[in-house]
N, C-alpha and C positions, 0 to 999 in steps of 0.2 A: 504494500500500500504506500510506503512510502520513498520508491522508487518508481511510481506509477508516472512518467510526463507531466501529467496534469497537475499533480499535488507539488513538484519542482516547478514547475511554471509558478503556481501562485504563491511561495515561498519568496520568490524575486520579485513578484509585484509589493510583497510588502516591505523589500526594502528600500530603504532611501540613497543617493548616489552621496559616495563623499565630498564636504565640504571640502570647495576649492577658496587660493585670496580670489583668484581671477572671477569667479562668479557674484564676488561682492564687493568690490573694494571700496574703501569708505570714501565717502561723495569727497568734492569737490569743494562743496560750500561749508563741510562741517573743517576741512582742513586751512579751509580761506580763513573762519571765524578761529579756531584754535591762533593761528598767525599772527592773527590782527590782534587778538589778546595778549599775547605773549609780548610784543610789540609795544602795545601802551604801557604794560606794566614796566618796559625795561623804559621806554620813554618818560613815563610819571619817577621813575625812583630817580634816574640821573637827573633832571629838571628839578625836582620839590627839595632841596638842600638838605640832604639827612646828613650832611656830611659837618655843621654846623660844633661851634667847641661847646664841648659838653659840659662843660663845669659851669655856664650859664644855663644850664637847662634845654630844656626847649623853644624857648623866647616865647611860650603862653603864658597869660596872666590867669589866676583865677575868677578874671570876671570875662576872658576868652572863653573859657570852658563852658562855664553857665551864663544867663540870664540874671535878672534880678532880685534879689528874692521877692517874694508875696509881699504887701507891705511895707517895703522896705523905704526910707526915705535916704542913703545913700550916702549918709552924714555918718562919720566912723572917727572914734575918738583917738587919735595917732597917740596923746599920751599917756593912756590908757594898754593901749598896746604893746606898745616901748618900755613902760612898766612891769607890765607882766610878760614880755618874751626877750626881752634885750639887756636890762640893765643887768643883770649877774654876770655878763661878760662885758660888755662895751660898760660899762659903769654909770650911772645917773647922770654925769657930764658929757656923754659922750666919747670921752678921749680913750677909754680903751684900755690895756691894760699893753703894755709896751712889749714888744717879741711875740706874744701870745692870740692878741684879739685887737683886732685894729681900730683905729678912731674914726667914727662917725662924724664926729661935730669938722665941719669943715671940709669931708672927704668926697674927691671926684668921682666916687661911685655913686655916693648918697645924692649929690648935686648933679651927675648926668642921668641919663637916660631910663626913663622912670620904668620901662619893660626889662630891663637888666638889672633893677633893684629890687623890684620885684618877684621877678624867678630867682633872685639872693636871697629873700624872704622864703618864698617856697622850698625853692630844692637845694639851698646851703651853699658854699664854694669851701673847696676844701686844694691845699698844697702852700706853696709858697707866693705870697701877692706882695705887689706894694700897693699902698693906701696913705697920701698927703706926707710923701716921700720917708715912710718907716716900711719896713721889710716887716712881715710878719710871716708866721706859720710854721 
C-alpha cells in the first residue's frame, strides 16, 4: 500500500519546495528606509555637540528640563539658598576657604555666564580650577 504510485504521488503534493534568498529577497524600500535611518542617526550625533566638556555638564538648566511649577510666582530667595547649600564651604562672605573651595564674592564664574553657573549648581565641577586668580582643588 505504500508503494502503491498513487499514495507517492500525494506524499509530494504535500510537500512544500525549499526556501530559496532568491525567491524573497527583502524589498527594496525596506533597505532604502533601514539606510536613511542609519544615516540621520550618524548625521544627528556628529551635528548635536555630545562632544561638549563635561565638567560643565550639559549646559541644561533646571528650568530647560521643566516648565513652571503650578502656582509658582518665580520669585526664589538667592539668600536663602546660599545659606543653606553654600556657606559650609565658600563661607558667609563668600571668599572661600583658600586651596580648598574657591571664592564666590567677586568671581568670573559667579559674574559670567549665568547657564555655566548654573549647571555649577546642579552637577558640581570637580579637579583643578582657577577662580579670581587662586588655584584651587
Amino acid at each position: 500500500m505504500l508503494n502503491e504510485p498513487s499514495t507517492q504521488y500525494r506524499a509530494q503534493q504535500r510537500e512544500n519546495a525549499d526556501p530559496e534568498e532568491r525567491t524573497r529577497p527583502m524589498p527594496l524600500i525596506v533597505a532604502a528606509v533601514t539606510l536613511a535611518m542609519v544615516a540621520f542617526g550618524v548625521i544627528y550625533i556628529l551635528l548635536s555637540d555630545p562632544f561638549g566638556n563635561s565638567e560643565l555638564g550639559d549646559r541644561r538648566t533646571l528650568a530647560d528640563l521643566s516648565g513652571p511649577a503650578p502656582g509658582a510666582s518665580g520669585a526664589v530667595d538667592g539668600k536663602q539658598l546660599f545659606a543653606a547649600n553654600c556657606v559650609a564651604c565658600h563661607q558667609a562672605t563668600g571668599k572661600g576657604l583658600p586651596g580648598v573651595f574657591p571664592p564666590l564674592d567677586g568671581s568670573e564664574w559667579v559674574q559670567g555666564e549665568e547657564r555655566t553657573l548654573a549647571n555649577i549648581l546642579l552637577y558640581g565641577v570637580s579637579g583643578e580650577m582657577e577662580v579670581a586668580a587662586v588655584v584651587s582643588g
